[in-house]
Backbone as CSV, one residue per row, in Angstrom:
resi,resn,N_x,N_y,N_z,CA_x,CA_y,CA_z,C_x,C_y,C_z
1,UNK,23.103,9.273,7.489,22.579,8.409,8.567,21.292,7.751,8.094
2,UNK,21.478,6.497,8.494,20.017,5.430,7.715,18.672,6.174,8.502
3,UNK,17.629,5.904,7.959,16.433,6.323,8.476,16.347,5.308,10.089
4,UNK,15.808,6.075,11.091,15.440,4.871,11.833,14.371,4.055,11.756
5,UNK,13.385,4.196,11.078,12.189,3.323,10.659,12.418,2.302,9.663
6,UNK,13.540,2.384,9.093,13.941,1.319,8.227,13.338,-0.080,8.575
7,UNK,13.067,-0.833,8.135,12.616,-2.221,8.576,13.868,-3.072,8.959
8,UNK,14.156,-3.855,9.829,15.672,-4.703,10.133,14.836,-6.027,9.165
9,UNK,16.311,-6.758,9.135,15.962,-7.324,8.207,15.337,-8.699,8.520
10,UNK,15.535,-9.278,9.718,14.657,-10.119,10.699,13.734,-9.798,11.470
11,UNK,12.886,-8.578,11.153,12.066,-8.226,11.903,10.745,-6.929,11.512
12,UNK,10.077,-6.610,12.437,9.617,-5.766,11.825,9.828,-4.251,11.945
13,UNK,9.046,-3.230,11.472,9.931,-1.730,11.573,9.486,-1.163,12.986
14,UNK,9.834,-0.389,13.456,9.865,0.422,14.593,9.014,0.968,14.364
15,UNK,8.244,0.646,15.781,6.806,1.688,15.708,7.271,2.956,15.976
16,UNK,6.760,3.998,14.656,7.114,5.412,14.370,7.067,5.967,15.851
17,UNK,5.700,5.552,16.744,5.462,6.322,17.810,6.416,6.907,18.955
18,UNK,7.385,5.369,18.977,8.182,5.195,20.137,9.292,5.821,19.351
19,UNK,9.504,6.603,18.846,10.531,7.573,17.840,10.065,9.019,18.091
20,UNK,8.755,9.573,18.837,8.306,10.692,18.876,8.765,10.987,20.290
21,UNK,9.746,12.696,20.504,9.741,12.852,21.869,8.404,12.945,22.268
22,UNK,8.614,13.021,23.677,7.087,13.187,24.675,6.417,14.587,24.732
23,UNK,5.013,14.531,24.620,3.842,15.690,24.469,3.426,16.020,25.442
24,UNK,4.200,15.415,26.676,3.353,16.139,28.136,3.543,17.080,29.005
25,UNK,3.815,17.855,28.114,4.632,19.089,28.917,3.598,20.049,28.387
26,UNK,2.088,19.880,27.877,1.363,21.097,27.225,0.413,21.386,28.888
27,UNK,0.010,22.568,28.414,-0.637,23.090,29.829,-2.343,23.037,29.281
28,UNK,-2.911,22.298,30.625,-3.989,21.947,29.714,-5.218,22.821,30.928
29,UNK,-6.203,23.444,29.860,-7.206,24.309,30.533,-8.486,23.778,30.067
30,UNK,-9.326,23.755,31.115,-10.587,23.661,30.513,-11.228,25.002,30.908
31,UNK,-12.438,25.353,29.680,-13.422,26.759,29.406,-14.521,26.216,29.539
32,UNK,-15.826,27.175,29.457,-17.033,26.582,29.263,-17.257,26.576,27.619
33,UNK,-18.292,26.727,26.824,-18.094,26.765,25.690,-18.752,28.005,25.472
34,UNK,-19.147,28.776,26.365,-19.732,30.313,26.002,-18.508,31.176,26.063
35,UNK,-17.132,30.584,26.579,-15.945,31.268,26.563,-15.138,30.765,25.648
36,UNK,-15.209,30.010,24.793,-14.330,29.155,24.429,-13.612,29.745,22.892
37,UNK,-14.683,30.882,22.367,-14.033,31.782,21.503,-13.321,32.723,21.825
38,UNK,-13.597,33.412,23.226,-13.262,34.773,23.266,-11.220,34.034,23.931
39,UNK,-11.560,33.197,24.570,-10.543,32.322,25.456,-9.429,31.905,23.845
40,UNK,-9.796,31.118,23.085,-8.725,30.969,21.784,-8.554,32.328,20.978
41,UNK,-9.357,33.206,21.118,-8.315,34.181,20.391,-7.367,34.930,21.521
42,UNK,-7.724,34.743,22.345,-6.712,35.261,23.409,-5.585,34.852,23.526
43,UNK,-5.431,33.186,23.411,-4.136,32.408,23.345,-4.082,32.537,21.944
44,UNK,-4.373,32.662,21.110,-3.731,32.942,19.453,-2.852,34.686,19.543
45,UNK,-3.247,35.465,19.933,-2.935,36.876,20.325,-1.724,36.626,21.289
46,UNK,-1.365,35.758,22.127,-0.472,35.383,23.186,0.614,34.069,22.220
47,UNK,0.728,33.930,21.472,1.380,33.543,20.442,1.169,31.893,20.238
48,UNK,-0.243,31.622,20.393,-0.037,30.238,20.161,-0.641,30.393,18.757
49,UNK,-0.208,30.344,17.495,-0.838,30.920,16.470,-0.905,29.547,15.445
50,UNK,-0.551,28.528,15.962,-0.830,27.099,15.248,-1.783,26.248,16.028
51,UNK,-2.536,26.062,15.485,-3.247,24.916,15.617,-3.115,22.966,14.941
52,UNK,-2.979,22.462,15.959,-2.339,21.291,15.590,-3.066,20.086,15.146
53,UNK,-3.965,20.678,15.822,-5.736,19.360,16.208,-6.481,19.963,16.793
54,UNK,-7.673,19.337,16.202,-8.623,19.537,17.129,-9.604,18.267,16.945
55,UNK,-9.916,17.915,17.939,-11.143,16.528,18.222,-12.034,17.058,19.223
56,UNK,-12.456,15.527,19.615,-13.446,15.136,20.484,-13.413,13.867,21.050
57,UNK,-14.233,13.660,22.246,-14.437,12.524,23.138,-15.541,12.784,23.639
58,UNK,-16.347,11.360,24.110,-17.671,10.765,24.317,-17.400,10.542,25.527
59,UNK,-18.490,11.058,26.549,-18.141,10.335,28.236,-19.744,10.283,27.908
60,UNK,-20.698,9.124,27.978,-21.863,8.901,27.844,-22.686,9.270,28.768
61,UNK,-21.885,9.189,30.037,-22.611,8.733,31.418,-22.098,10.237,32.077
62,UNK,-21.586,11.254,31.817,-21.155,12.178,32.120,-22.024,13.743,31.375
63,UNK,-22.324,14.579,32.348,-22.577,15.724,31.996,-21.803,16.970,31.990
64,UNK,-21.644,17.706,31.076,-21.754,17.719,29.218,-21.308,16.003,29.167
65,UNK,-21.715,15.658,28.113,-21.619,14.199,27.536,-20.020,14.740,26.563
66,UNK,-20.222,15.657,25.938,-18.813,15.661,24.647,-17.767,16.737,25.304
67,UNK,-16.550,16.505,25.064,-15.112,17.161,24.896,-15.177,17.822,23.420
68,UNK,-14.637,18.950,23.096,-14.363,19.169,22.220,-12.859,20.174,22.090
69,UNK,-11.537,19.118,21.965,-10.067,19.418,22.494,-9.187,20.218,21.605
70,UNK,-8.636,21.754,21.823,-7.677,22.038,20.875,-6.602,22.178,21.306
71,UNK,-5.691,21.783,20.215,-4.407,21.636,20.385,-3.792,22.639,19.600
72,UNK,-3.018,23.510,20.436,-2.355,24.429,20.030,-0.920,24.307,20.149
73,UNK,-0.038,25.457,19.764,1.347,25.230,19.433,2.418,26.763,19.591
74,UNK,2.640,26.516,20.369,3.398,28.106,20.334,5.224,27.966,19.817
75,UNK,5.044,28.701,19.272,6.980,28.607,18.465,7.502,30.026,19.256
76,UNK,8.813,29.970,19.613,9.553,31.418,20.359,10.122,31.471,18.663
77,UNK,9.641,33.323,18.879,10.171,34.041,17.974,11.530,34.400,18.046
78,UNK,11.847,34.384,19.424,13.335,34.751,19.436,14.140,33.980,20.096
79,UNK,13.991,32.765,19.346,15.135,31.732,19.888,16.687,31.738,19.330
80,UNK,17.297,31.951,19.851,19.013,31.693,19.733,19.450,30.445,19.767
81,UNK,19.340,29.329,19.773,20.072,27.890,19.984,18.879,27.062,19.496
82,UNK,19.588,26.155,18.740,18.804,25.416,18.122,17.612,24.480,19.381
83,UNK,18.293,24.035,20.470,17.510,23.477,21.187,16.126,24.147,22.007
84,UNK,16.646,25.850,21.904,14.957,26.305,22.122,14.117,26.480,21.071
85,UNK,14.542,26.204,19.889,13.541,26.134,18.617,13.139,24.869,19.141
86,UNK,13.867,23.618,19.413,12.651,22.232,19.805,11.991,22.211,20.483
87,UNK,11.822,23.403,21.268,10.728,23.136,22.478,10.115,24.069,22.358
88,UNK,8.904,24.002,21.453,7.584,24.945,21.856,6.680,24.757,22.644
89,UNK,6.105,25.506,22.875,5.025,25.318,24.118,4.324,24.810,23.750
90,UNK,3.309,24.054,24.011,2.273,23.407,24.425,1.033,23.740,24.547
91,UNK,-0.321,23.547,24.396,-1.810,24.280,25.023,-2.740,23.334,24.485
92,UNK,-3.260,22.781,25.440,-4.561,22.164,25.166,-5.589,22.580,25.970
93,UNK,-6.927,22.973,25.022,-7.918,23.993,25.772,-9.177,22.563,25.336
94,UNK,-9.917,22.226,26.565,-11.035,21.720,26.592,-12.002,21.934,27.103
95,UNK,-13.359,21.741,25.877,-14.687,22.696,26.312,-15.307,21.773,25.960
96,UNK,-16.328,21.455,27.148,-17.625,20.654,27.824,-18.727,21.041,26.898
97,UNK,-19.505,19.856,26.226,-20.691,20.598,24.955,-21.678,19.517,25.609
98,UNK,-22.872,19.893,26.021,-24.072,18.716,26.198,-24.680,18.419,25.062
99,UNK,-24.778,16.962,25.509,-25.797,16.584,24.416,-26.773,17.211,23.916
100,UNK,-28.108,17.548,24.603,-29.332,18.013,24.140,-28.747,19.405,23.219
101,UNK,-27.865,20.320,23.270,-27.224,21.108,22.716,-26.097,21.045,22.201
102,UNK,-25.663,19.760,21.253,-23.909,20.630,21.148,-23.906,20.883,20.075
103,UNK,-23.405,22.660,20.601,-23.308,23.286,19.420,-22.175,24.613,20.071
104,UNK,-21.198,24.172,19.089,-19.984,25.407,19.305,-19.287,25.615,18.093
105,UNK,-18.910,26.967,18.530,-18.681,28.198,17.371,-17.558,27.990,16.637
106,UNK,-17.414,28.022,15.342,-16.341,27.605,14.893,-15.373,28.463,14.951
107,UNK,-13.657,27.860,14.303,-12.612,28.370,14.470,-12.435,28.740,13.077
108,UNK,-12.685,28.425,12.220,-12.147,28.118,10.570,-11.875,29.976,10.120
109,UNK,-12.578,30.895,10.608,-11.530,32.144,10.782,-10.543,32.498,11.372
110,UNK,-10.112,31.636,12.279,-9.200,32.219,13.083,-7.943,31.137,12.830
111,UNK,-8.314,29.430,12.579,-7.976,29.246,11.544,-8.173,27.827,10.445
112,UNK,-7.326,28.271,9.284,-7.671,27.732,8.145,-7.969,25.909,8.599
113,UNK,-6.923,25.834,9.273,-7.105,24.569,9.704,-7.863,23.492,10.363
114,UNK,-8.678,24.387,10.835,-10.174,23.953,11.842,-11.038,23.562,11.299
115,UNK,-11.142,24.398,9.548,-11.940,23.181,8.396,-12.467,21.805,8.624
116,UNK,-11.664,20.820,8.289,-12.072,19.854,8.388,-11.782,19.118,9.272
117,UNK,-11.209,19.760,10.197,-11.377,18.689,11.519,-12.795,19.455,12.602
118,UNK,-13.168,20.512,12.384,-14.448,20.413,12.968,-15.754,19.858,11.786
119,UNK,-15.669,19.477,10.397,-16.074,18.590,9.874,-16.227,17.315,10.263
120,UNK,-14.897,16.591,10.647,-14.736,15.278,11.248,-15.475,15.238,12.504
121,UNK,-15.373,16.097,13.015,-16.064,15.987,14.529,-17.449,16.047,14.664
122,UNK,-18.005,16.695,13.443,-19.583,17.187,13.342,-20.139,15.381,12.715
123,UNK,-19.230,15.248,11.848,-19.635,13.517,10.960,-19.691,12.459,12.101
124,UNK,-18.190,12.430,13.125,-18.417,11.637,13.595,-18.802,11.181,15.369
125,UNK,-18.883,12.739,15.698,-19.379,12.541,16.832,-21.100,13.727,17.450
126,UNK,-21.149,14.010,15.974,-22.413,15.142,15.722,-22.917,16.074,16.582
127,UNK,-21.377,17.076,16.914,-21.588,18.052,17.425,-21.052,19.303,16.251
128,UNK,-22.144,20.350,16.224,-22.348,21.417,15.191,-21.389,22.435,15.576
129,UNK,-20.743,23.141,14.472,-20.016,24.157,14.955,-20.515,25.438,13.941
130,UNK,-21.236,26.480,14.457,-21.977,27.073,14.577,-21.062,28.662,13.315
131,UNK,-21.788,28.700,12.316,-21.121,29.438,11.156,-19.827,28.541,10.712
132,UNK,-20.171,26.941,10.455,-18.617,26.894,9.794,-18.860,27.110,8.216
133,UNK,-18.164,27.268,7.275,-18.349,27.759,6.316,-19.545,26.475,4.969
134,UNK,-18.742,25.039,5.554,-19.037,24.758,4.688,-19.260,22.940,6.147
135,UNK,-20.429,22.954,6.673,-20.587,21.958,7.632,-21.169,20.731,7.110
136,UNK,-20.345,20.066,6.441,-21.227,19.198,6.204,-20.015,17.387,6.152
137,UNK,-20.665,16.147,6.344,-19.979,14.579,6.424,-18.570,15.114,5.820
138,UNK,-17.278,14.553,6.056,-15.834,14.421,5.369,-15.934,12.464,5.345
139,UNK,-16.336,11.748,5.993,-15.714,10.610,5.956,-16.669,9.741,6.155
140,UNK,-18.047,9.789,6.203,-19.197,8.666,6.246,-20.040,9.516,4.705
141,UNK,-20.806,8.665,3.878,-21.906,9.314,3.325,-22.791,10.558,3.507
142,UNK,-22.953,11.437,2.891,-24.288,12.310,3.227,-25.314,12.026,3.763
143,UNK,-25.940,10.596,3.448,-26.726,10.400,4.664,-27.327,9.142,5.299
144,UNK,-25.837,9.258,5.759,-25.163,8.110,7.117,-26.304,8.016,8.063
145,UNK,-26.594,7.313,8.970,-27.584,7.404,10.064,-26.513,7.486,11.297
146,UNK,-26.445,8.237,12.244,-25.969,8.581,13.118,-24.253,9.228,13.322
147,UNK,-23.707,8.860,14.502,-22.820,9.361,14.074,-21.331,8.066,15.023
148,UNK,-20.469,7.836,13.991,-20.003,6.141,14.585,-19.043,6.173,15.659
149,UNK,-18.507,7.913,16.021,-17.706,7.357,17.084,-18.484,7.893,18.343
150,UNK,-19.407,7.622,18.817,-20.064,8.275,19.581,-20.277,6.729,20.359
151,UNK,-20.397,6.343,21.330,-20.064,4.932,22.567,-21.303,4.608,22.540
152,UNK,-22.309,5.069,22.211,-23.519,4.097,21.611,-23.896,4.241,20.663
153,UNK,-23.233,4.029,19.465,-23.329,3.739,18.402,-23.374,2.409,17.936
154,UNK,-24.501,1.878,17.594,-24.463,-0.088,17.327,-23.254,-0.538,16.658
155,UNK,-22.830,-1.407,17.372,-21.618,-2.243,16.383,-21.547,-2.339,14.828
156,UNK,-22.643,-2.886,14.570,-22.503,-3.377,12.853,-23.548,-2.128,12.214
157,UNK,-23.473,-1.044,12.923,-24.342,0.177,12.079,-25.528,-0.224,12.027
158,UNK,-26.554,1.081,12.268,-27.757,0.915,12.661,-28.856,0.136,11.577
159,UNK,-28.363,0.195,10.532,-29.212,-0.618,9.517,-29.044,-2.134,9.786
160,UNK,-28.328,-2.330,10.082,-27.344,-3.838,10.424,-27.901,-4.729,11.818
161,UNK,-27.998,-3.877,12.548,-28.567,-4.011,13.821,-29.880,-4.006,13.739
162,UNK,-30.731,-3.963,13.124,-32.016,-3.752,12.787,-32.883,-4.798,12.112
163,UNK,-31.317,-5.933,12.029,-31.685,-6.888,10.858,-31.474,-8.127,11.802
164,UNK,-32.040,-9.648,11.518,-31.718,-10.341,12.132,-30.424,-11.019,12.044
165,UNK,-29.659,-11.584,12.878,-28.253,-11.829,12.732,-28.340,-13.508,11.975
166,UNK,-27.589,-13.801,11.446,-27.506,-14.891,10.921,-27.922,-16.288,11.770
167,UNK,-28.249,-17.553,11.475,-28.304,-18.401,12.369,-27.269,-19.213,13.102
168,UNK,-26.154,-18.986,11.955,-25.078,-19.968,12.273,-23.823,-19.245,11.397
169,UNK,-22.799,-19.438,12.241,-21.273,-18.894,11.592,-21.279,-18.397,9.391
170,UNK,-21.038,-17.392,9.446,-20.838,-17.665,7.574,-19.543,-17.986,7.310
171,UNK,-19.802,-18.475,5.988,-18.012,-19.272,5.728,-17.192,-18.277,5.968
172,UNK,-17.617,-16.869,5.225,-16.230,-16.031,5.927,-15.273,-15.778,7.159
173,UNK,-16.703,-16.383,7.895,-16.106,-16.265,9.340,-15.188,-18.201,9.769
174,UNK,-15.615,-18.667,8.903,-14.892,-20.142,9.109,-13.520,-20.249,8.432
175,UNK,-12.116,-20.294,9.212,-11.250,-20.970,8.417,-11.494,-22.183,7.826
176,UNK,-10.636,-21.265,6.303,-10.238,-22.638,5.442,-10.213,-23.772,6.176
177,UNK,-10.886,-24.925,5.506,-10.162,-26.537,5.820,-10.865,-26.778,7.060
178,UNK,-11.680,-26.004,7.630,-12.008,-26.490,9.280,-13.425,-27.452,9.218
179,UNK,-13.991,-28.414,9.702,-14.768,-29.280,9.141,-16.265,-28.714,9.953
180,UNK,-17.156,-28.790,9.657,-18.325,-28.053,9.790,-18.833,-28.866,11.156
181,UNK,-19.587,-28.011,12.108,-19.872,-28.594,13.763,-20.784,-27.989,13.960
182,UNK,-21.555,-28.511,14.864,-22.226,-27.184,15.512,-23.652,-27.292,14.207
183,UNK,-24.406,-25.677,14.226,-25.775,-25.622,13.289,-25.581,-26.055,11.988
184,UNK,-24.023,-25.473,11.654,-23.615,-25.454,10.192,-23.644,-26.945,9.771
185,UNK,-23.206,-27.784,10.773,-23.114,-29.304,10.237,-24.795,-29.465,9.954
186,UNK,-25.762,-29.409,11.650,-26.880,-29.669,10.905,-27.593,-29.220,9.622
187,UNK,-27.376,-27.678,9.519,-28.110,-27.320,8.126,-27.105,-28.291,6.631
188,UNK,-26.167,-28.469,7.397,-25.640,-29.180,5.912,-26.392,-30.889,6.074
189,UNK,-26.527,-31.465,7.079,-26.802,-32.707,6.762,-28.291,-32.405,6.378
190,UNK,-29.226,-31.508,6.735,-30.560,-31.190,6.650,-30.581,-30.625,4.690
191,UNK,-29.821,-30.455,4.292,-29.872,-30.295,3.080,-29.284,-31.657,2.512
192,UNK,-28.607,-32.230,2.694,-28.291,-33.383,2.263,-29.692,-34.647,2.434
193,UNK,-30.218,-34.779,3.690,-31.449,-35.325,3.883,-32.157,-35.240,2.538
194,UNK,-32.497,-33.359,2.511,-33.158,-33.497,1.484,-33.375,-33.570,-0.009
195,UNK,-31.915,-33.856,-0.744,-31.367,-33.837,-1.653,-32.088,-35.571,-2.344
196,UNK,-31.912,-36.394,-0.818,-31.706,-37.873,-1.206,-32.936,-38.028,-0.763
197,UNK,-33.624,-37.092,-0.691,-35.633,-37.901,-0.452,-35.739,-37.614,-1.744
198,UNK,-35.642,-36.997,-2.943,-35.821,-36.811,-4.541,-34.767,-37.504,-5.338
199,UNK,-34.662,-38.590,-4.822,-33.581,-39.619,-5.801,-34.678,-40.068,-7.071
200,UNK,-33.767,-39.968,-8.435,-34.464,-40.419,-9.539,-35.300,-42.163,-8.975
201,UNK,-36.413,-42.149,-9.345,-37.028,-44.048,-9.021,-36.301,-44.388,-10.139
202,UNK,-36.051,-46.029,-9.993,-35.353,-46.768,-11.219,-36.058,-46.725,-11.755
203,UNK,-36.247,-47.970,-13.284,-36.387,-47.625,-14.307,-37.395,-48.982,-14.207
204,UNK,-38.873,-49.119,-14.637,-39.795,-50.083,-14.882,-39.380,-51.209,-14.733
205,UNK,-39.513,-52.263,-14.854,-38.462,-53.799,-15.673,-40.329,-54.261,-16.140
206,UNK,-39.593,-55.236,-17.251,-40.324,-55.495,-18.076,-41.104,-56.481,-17.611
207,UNK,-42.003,-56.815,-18.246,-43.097,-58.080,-17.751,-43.635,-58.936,-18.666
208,UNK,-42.908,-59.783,-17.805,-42.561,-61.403,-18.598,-43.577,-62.414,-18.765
209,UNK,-44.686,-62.310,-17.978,-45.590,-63.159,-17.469,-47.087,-63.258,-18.630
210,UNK,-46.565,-62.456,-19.930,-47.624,-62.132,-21.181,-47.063,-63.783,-21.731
């Protein structure tokens, strides 16, 4: 049987997504984050023993300000028919971290996988997870200024923002072939002006009148 992502041949390929059954059948809890260890080894002990993800989300205007979401995975050990092997359970556990403090305890013992996605989360939304083995940027520089997915984070990065913005469109931003309007025309005729105030003077002529 052909792949279904194949590309057709008038068109383009099938978004993988709309090929994924549906994820909404997980049971979703929120903890505080002073429970939020003792609470995942409890559901790891109760057989959710995969971890699938783990992130975060920014509510700016909201107290705790950060989410910090795990996604767990439970498989039946004693399934008989192939169709209860497709349906494992579900668990998403979310714990509230405030700004002035976020700082929660890591998983990376309990498990391997929590590595670098509480890395990712520390880089890009700079909340600390407290004994991870090895805490430090996966995907911006060592030393990035802030942290970029966080909802006030400046558009063009804080060095960028700090700088004055250009006066007028740069060619990159101009399609090919499009004829110059606007500041760009004036700074071009304003350089042209001044190109033709330094025209070579002609050349003496001679004098006849000796």
């Amino acid at each position: 049987m052909p792949s279904t992502q194949t590309p057709p041949l008038a068109g383009l390929a099938t978004d993988p997504t709309s090929l994924r059954p549906p994820i909404d059948d997980a049971i979703i809890e929120r903890c505080d984050v002073t429970q939020v260890r003792a609470r995942l080894e409890a559901l790891k002990a109760e057989g959710y023993t995969m971890l699938l993800d783990l992130g975060a989300v920014d509510y700016p205007q909201r107290t705790p300000r950060f989410d910090v979401v795990y996604h767990l995975l439970k498989l039946s050990a004693n399934a008989t028919t192939v169709a209860a092997v497709g349906k494992p359970q579900r668990y998403r556990l979310l714990c509230g971290v405030d700004e002035a403090k976020p700082n929660v305890p890591t998983m990376t013992d309990l498990w391997k996988s929590a590595d670098w996605a509480e890395r990712e989360v520390f880089d890009l939304f700079g909340v600390t997870f407290d004994g991870h083995p090895n805490l430090r940027r996966i995907q911006m520089p060592h030393d990035w200024e802030g942290h970029p997915l966080r909802k006030d984070y400046p558009l063009r990065g804080p060095a960028l923002e700090r700088s004055p913005r250009p006066p007028f469109g740069l060619k990159s931003n101009v399609q090919a072939g499009t004829p110059p309007s606007g500041r760009t025309l004036e700074a071009l005729q304003e350089q042209v002006k001044k190109a033709r105030s330094f025209e070579t003077p002609s050349a003496p002529q001679d004098d006849t009148s000796k």
